[in-house]
mmCIF file as Biopython writes it, N, C-alpha, C and O atoms, coordinates in Angstrom:
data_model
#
loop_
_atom_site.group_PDB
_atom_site.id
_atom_site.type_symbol
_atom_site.label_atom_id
_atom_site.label_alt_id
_atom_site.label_comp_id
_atom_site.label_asym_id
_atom_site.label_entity_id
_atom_site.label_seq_id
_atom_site.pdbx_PDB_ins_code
_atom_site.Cartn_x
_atom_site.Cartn_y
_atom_site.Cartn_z
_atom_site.occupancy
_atom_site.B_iso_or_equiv
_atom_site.auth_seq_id
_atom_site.auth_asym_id
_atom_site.pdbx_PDB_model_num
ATOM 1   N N  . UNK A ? 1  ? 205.703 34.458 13.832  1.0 0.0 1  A 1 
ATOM 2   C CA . UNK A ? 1  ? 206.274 34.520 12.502  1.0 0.0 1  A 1 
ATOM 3   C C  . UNK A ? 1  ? 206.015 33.200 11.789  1.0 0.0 1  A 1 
ATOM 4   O O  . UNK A ? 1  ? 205.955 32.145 12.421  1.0 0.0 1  A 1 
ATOM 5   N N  . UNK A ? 2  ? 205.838 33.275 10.255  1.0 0.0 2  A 1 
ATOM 6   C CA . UNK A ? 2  ? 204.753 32.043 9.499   1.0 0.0 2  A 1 
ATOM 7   C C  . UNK A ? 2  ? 206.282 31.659 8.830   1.0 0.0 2  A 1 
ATOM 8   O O  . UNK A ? 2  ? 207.021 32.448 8.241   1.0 0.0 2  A 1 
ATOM 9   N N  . UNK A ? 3  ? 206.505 30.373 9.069   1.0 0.0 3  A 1 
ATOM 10  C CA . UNK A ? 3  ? 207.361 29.688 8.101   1.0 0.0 3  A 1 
ATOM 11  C C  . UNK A ? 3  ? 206.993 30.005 6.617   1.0 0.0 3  A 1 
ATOM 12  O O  . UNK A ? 3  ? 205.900 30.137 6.068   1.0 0.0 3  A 1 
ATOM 13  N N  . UNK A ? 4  ? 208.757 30.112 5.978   1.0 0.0 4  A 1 
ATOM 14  C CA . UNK A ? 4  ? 207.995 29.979 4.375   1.0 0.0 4  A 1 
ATOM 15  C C  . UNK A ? 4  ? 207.105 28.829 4.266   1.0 0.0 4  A 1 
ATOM 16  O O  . UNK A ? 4  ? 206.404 28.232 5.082   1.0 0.0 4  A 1 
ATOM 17  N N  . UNK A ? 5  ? 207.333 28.694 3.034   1.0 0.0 5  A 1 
ATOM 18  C CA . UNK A ? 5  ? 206.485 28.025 2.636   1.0 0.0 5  A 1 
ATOM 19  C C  . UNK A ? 5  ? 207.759 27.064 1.409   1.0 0.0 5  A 1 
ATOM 20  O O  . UNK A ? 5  ? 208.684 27.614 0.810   1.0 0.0 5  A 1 
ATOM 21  N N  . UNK A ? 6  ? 207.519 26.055 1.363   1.0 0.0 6  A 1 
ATOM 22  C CA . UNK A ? 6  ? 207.807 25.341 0.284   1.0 0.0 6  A 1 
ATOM 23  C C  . UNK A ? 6  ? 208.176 26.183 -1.080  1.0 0.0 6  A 1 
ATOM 24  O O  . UNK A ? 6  ? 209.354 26.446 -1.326  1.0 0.0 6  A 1 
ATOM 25  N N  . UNK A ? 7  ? 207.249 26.539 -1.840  1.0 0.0 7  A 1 
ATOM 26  C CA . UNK A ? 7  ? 207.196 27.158 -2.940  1.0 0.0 7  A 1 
ATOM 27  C C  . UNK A ? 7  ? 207.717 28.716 -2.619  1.0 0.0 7  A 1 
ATOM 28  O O  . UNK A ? 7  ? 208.373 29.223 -3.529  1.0 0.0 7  A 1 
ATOM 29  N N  . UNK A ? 8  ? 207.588 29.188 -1.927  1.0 0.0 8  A 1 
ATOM 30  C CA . UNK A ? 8  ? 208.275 30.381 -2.139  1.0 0.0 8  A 1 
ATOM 31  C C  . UNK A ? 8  ? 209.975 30.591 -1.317  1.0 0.0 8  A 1 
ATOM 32  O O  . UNK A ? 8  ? 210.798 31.506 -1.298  1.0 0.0 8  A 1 
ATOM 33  N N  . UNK A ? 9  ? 209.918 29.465 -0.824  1.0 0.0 9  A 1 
ATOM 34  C CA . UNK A ? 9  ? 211.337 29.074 -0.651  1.0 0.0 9  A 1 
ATOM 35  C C  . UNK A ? 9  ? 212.425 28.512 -2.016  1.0 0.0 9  A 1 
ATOM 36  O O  . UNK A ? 9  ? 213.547 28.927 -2.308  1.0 0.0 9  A 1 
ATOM 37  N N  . UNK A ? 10 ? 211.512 27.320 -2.737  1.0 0.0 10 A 1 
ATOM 38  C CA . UNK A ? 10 ? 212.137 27.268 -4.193  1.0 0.0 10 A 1 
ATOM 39  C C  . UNK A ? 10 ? 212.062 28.261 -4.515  1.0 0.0 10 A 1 
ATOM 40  O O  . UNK A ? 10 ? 213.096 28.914 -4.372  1.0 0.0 10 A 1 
ATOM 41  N N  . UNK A ? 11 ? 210.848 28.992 -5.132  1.0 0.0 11 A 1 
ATOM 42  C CA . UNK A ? 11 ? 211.024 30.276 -6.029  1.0 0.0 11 A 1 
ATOM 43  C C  . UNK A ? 11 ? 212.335 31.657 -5.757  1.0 0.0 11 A 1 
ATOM 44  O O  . UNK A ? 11 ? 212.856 32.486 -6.502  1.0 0.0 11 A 1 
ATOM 45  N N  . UNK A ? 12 ? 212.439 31.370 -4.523  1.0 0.0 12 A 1 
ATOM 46  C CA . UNK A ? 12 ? 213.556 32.436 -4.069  1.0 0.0 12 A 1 
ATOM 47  C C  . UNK A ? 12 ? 215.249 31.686 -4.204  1.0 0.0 12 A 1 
ATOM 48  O O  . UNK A ? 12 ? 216.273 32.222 -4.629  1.0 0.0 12 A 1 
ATOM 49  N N  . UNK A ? 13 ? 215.083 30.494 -3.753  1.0 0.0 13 A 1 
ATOM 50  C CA . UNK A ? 13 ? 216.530 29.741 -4.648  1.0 0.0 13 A 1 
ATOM 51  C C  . UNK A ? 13 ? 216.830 29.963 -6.230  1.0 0.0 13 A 1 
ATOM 52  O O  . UNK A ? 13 ? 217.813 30.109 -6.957  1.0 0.0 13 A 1 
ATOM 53  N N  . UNK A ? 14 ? 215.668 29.915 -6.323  1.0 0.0 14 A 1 
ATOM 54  C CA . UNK A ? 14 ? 215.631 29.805 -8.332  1.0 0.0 14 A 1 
ATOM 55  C C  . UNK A ? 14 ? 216.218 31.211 -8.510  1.0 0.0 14 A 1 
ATOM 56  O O  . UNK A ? 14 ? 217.248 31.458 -9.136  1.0 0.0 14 A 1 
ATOM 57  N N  . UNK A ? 15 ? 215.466 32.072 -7.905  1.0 0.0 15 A 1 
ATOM 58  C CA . UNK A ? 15 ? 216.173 33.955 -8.383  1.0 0.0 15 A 1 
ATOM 59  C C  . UNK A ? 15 ? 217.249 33.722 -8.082  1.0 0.0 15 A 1 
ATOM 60  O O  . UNK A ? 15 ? 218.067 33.785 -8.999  1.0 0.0 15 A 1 
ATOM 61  N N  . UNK A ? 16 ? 217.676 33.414 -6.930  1.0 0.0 16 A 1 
ATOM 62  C CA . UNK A ? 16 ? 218.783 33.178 -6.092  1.0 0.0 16 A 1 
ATOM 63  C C  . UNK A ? 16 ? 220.139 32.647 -7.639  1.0 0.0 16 A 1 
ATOM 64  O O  . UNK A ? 16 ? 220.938 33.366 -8.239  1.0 0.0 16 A 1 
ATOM 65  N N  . UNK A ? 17 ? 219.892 31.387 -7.764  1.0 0.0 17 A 1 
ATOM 66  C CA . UNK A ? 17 ? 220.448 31.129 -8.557  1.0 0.0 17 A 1 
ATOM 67  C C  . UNK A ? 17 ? 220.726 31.459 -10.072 1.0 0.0 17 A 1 
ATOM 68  O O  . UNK A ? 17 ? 221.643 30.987 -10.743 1.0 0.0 17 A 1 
ATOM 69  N N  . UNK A ? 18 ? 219.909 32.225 -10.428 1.0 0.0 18 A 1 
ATOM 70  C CA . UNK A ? 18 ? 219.892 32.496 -12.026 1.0 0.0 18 A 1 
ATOM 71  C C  . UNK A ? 18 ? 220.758 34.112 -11.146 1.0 0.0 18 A 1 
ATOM 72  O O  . UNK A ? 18 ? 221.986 34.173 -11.206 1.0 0.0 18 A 1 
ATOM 73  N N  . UNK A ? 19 ? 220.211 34.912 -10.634 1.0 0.0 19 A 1 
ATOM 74  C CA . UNK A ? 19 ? 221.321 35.962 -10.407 1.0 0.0 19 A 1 
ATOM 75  C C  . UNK A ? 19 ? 222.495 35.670 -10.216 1.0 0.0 19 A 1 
ATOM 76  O O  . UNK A ? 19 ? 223.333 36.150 -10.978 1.0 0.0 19 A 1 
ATOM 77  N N  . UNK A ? 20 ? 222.816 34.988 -9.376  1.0 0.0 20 A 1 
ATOM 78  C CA . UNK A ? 20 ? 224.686 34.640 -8.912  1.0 0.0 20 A 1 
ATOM 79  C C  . UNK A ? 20 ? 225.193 33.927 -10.371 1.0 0.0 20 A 1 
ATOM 80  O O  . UNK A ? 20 ? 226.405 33.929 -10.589 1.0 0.0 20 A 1 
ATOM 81  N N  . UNK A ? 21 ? 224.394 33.394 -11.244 1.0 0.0 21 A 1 
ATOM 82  C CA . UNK A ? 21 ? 225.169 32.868 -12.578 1.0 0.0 21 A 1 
ATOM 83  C C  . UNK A ? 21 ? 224.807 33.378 -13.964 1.0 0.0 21 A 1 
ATOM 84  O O  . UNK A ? 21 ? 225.173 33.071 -15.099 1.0 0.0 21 A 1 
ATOM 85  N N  . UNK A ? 22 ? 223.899 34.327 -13.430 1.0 0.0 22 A 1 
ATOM 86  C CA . UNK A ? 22 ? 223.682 35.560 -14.624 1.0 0.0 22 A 1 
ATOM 87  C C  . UNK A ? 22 ? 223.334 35.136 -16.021 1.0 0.0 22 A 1 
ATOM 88  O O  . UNK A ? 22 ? 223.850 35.516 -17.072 1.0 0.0 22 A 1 
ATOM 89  N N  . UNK A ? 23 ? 222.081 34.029 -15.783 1.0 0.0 23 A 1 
ATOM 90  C CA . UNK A ? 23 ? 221.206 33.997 -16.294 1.0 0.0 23 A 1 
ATOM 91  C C  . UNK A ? 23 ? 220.154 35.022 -16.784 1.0 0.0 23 A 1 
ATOM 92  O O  . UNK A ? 23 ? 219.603 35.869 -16.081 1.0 0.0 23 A 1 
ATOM 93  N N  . UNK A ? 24 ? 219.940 34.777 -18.281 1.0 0.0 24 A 1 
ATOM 94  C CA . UNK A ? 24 ? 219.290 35.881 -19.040 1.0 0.0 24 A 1 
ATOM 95  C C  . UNK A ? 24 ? 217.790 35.089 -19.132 1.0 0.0 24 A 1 
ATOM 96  O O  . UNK A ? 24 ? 217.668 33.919 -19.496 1.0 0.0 24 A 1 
ATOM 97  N N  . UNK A ? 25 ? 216.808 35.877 -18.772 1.0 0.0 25 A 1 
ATOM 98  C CA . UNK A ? 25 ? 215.842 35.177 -19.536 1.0 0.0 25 A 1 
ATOM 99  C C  . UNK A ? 25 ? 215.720 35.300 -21.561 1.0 0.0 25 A 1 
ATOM 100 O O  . UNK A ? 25 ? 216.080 36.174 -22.350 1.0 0.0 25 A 1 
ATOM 101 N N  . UNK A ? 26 ? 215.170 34.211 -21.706 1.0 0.0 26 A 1 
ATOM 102 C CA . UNK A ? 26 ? 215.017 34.212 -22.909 1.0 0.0 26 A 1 
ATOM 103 C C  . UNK A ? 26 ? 213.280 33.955 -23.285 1.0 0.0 26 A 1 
ATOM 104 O O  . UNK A ? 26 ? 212.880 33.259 -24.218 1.0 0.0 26 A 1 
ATOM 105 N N  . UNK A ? 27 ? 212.487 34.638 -22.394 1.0 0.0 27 A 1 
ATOM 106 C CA . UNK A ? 27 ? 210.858 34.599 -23.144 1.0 0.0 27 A 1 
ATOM 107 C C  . UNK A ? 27 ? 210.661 35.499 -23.786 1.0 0.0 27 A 1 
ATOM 108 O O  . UNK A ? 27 ? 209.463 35.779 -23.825 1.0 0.0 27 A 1 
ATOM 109 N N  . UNK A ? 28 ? 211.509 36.358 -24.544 1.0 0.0 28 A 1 
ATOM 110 C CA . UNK A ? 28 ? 210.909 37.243 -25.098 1.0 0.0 28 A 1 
ATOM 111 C C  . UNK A ? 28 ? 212.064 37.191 -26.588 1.0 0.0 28 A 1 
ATOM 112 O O  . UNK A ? 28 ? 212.686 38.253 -26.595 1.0 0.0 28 A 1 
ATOM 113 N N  . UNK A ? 29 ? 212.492 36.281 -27.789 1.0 0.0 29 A 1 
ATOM 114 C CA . UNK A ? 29 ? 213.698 36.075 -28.519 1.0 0.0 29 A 1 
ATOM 115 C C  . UNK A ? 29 ? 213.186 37.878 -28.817 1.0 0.0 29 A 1 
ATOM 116 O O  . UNK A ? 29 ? 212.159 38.488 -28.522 1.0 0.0 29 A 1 
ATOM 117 N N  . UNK A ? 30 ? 214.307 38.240 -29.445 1.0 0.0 30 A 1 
ATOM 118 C CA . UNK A ? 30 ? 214.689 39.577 -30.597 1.0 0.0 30 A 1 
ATOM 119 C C  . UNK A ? 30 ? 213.841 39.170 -31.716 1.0 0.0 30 A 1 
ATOM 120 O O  . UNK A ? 30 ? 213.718 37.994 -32.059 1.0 0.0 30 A 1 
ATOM 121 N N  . UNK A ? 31 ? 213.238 40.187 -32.297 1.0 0.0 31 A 1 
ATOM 122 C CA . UNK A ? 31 ? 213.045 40.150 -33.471 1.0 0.0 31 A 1 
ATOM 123 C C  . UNK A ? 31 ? 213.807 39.909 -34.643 1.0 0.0 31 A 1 
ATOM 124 O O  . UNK A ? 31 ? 213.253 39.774 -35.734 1.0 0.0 31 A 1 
ATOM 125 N N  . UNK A ? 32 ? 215.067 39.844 -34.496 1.0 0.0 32 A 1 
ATOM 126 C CA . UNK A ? 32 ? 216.188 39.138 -35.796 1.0 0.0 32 A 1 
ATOM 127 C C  . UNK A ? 32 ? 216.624 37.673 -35.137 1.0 0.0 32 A 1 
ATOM 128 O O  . UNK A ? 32 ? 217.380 37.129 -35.941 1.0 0.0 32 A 1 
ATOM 129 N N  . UNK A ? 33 ? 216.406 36.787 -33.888 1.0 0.0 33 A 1 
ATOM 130 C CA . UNK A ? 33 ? 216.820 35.652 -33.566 1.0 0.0 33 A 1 
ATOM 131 C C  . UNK A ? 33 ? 216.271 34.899 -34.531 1.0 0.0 33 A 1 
ATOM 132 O O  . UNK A ? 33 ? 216.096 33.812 -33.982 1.0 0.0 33 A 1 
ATOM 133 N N  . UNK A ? 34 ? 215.842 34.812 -35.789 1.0 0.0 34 A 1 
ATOM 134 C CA . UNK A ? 34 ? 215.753 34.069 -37.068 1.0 0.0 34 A 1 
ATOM 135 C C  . UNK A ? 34 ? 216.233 34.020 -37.491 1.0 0.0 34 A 1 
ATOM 136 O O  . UNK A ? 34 ? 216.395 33.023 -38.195 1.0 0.0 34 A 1 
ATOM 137 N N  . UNK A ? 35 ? 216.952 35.015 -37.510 1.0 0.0 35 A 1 
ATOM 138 C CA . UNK A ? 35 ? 217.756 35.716 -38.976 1.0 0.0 35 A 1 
ATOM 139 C C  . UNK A ? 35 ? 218.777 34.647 -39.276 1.0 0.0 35 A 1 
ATOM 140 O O  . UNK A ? 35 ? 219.460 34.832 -40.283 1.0 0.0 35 A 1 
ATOM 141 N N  . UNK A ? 36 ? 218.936 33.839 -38.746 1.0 0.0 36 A 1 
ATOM 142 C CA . UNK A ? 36 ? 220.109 32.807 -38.541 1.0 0.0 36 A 1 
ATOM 143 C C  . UNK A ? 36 ? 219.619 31.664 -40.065 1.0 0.0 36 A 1 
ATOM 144 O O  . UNK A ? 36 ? 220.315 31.104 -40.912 1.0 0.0 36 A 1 
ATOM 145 N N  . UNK A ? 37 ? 218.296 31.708 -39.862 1.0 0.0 37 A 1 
ATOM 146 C CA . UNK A ? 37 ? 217.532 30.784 -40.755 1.0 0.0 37 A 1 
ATOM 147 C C  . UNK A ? 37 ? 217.103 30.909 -42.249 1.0 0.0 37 A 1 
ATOM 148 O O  . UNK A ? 37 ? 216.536 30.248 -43.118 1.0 0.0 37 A 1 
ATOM 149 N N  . UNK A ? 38 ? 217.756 32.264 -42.041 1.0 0.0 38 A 1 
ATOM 150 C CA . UNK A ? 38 ? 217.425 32.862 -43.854 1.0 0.0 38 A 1 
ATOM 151 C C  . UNK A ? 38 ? 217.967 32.234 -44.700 1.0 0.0 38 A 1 
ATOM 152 O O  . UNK A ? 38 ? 219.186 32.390 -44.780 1.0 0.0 38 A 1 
ATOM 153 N N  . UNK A ? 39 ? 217.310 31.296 -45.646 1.0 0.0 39 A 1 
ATOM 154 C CA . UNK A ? 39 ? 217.867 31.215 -47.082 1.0 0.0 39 A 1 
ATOM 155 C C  . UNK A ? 39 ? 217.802 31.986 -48.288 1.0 0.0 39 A 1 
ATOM 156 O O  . UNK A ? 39 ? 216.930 32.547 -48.952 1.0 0.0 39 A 1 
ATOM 157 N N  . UNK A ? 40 ? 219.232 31.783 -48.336 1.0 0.0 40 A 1 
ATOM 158 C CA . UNK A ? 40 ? 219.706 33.080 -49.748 1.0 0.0 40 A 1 
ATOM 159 C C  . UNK A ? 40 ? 220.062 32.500 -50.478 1.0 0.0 40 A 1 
ATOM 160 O O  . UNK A ? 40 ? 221.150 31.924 -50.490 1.0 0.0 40 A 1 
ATOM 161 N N  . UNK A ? 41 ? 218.714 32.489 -51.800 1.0 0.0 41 A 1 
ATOM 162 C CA . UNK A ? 41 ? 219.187 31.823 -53.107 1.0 0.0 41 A 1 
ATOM 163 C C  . UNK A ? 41 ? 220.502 31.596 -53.872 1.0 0.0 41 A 1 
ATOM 164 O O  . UNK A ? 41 ? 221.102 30.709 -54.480 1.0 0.0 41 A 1 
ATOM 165 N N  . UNK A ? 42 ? 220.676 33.478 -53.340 1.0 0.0 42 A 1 
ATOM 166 C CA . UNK A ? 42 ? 221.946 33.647 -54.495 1.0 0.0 42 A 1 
ATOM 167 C C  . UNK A ? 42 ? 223.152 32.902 -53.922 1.0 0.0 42 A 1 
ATOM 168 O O  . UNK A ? 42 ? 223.870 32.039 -54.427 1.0 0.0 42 A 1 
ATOM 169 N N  . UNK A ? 43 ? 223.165 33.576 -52.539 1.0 0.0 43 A 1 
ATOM 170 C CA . UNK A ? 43 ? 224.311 32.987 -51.941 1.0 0.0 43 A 1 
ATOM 171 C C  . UNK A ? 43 ? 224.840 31.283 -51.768 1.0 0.0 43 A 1 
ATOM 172 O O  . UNK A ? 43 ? 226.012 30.933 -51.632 1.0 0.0 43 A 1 
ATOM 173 N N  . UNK A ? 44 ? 223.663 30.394 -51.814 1.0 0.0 44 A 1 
ATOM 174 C CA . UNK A ? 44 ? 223.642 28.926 -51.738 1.0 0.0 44 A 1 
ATOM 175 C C  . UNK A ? 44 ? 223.864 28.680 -53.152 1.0 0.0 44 A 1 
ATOM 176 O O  . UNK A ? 44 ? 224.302 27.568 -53.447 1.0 0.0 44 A 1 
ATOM 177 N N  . UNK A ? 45 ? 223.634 29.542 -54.104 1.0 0.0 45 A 1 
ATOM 178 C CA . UNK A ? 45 ? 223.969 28.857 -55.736 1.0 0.0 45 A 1 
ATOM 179 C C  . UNK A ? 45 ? 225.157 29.095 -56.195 1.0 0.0 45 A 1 
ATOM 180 O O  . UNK A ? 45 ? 225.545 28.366 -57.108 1.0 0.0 45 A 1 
ATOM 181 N N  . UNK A ? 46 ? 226.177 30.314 -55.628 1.0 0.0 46 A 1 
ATOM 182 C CA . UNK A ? 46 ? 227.779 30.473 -55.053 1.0 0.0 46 A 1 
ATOM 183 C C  . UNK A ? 46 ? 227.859 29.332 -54.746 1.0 0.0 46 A 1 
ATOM 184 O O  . UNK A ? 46 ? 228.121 28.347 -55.437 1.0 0.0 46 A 1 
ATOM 185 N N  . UNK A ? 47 ? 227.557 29.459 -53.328 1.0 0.0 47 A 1 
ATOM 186 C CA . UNK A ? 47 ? 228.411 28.239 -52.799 1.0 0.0 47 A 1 
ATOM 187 C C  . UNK A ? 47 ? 228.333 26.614 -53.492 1.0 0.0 47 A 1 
ATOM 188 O O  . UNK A ? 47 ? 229.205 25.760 -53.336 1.0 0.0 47 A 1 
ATOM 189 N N  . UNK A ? 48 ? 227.368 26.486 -54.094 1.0 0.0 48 A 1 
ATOM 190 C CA . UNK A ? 48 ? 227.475 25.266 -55.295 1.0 0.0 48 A 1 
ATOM 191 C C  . UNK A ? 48 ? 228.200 25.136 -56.626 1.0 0.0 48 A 1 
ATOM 192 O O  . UNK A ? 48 ? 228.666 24.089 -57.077 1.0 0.0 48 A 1 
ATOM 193 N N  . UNK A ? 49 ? 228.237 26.433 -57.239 1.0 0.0 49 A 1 
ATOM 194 C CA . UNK A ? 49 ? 229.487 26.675 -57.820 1.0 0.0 49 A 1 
ATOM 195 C C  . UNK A ? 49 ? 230.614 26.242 -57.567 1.0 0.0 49 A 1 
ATOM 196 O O  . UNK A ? 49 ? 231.214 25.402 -58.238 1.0 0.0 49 A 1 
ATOM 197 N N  . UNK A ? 50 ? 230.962 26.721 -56.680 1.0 0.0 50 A 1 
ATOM 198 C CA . UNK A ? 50 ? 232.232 27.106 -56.304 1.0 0.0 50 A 1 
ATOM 199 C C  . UNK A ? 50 ? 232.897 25.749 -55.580 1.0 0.0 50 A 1 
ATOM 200 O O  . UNK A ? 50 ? 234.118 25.607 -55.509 1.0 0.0 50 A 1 
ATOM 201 N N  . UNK A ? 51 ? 231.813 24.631 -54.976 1.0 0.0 51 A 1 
ATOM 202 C CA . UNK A ? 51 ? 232.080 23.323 -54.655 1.0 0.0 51 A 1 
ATOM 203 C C  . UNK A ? 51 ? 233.781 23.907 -53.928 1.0 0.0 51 A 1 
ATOM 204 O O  . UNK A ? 51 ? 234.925 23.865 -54.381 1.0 0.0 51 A 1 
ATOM 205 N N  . UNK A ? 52 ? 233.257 24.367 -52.767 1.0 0.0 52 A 1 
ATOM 206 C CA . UNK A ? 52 ? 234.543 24.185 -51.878 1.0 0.0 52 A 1 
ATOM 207 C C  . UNK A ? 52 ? 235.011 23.352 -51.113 1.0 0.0 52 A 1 
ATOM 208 O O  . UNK A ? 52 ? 236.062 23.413 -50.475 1.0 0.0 52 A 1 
ATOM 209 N N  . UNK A ? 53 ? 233.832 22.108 -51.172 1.0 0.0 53 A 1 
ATOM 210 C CA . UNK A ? 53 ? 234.565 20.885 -50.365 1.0 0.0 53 A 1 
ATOM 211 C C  . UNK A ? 53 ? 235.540 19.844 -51.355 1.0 0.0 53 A 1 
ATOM 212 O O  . UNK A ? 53 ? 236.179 18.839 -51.039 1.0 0.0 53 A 1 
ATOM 213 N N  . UNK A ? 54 ? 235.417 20.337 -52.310 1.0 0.0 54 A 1 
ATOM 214 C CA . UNK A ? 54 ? 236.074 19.461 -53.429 1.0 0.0 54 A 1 
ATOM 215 C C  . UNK A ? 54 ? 237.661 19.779 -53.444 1.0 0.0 54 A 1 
ATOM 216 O O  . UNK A ? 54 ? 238.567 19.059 -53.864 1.0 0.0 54 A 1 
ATOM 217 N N  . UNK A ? 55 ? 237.731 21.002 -52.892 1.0 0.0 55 A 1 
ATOM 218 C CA . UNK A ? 55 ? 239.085 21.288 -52.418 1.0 0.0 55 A 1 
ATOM 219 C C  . UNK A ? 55 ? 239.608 21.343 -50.919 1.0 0.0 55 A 1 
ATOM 220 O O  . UNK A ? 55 ? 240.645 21.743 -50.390 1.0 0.0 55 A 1 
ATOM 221 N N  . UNK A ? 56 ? 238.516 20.806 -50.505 1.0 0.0 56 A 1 
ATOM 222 C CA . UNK A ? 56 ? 239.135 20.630 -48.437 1.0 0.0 56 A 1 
ATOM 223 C C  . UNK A ? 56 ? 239.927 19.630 -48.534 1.0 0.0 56 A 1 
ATOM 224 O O  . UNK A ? 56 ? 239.471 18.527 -48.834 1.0 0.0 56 A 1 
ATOM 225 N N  . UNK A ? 57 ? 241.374 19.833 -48.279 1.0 0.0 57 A 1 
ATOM 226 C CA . UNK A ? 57 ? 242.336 19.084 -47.674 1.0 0.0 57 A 1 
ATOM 227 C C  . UNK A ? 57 ? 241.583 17.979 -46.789 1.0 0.0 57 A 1 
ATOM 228 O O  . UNK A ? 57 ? 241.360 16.851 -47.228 1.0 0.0 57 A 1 
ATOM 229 N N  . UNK A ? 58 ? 241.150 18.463 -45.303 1.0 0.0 58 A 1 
ATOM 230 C CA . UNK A ? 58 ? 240.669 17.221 -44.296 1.0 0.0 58 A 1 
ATOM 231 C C  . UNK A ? 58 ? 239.579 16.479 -45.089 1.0 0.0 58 A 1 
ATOM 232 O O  . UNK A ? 58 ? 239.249 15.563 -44.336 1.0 0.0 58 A 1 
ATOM 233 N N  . UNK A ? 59 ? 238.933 16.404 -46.083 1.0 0.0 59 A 1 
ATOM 234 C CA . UNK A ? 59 ? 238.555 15.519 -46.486 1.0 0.0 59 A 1 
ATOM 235 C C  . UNK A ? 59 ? 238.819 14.621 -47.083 1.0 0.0 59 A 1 
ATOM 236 O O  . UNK A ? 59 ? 239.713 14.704 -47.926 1.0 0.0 59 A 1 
ATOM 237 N N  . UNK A ? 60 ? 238.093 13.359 -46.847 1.0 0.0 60 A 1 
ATOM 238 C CA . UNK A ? 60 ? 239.311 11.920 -47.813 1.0 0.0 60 A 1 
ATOM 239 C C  . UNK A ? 60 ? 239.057 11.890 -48.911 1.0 0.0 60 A 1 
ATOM 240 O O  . UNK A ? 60 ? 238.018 12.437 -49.278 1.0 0.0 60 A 1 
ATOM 241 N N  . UNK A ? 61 ? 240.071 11.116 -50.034 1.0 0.0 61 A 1 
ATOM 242 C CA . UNK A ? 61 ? 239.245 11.272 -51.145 1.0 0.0 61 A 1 
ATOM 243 C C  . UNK A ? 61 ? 238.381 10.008 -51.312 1.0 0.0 61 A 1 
ATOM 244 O O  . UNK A ? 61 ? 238.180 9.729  -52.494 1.0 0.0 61 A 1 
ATOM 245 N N  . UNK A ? 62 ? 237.616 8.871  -50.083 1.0 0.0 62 A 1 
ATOM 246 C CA . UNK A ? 62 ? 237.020 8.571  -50.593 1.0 0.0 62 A 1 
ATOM 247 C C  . UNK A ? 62 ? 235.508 9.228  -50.260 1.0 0.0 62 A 1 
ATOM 248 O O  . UNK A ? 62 ? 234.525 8.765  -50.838 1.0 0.0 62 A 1 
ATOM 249 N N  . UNK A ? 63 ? 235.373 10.316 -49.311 1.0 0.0 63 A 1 
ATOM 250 C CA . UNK A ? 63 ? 233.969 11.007 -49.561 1.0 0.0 63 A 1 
ATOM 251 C C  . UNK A ? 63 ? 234.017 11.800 -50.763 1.0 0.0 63 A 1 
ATOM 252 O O  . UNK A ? 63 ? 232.972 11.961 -51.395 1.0 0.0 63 A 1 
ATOM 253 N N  . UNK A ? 64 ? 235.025 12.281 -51.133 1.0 0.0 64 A 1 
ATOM 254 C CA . UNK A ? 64 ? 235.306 12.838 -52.656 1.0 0.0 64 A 1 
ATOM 255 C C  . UNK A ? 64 ? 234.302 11.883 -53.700 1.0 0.0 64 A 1 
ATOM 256 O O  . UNK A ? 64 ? 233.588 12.334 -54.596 1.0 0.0 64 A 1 
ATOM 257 N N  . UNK A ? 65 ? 234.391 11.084 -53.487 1.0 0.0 65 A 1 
ATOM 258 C CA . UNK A ? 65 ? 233.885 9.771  -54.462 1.0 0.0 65 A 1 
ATOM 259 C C  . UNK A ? 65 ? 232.665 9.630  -54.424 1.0 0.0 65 A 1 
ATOM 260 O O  . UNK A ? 65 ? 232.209 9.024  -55.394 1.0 0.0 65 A 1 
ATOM 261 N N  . UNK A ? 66 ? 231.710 10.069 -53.421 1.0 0.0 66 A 1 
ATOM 262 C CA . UNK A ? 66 ? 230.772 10.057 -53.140 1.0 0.0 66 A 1 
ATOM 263 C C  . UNK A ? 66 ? 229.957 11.025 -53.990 1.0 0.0 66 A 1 
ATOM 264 O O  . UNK A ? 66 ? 230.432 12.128 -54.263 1.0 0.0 66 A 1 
ATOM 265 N N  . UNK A ? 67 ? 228.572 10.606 -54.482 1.0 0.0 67 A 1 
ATOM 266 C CA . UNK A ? 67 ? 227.929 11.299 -55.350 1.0 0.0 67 A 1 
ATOM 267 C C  . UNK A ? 67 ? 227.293 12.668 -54.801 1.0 0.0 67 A 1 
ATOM 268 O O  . UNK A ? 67 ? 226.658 13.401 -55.558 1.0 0.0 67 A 1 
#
């Protein structure tokens, strides 16, 4: 009987380990894992309007002051 081998001793820890902690691979993202990155005109020219940090309490007023 042939000793493993080095490398297929790691390689079988590695499965080893991504199964028992249920590790996902991620080589293949979704076709919407962008979607995170979309800029929306309309919606970013709201939110400049509407300057809602100008009314955040936790902010001080001297970043208030800030241009």
């Amino acid at each position: 009987m042939e000793p493993y081998s080095f490398t297929s001793s790691a390689s079988m820890a590695q499965k080893t380990w991504e199964l028992e902690n249920n590790i996902a691979s991620m080589d293949a993202p979704s076709a919407d894992s962008d979607s995170i990155f979309f800029y929306d005109d309309a919606a970013q020219a709201k939110f400049q309007q509407e300057k809602p940090w100008a009314n955040d309490p936790t902010t001080s007023s001297a970043s208030r002051s800030l241009p």
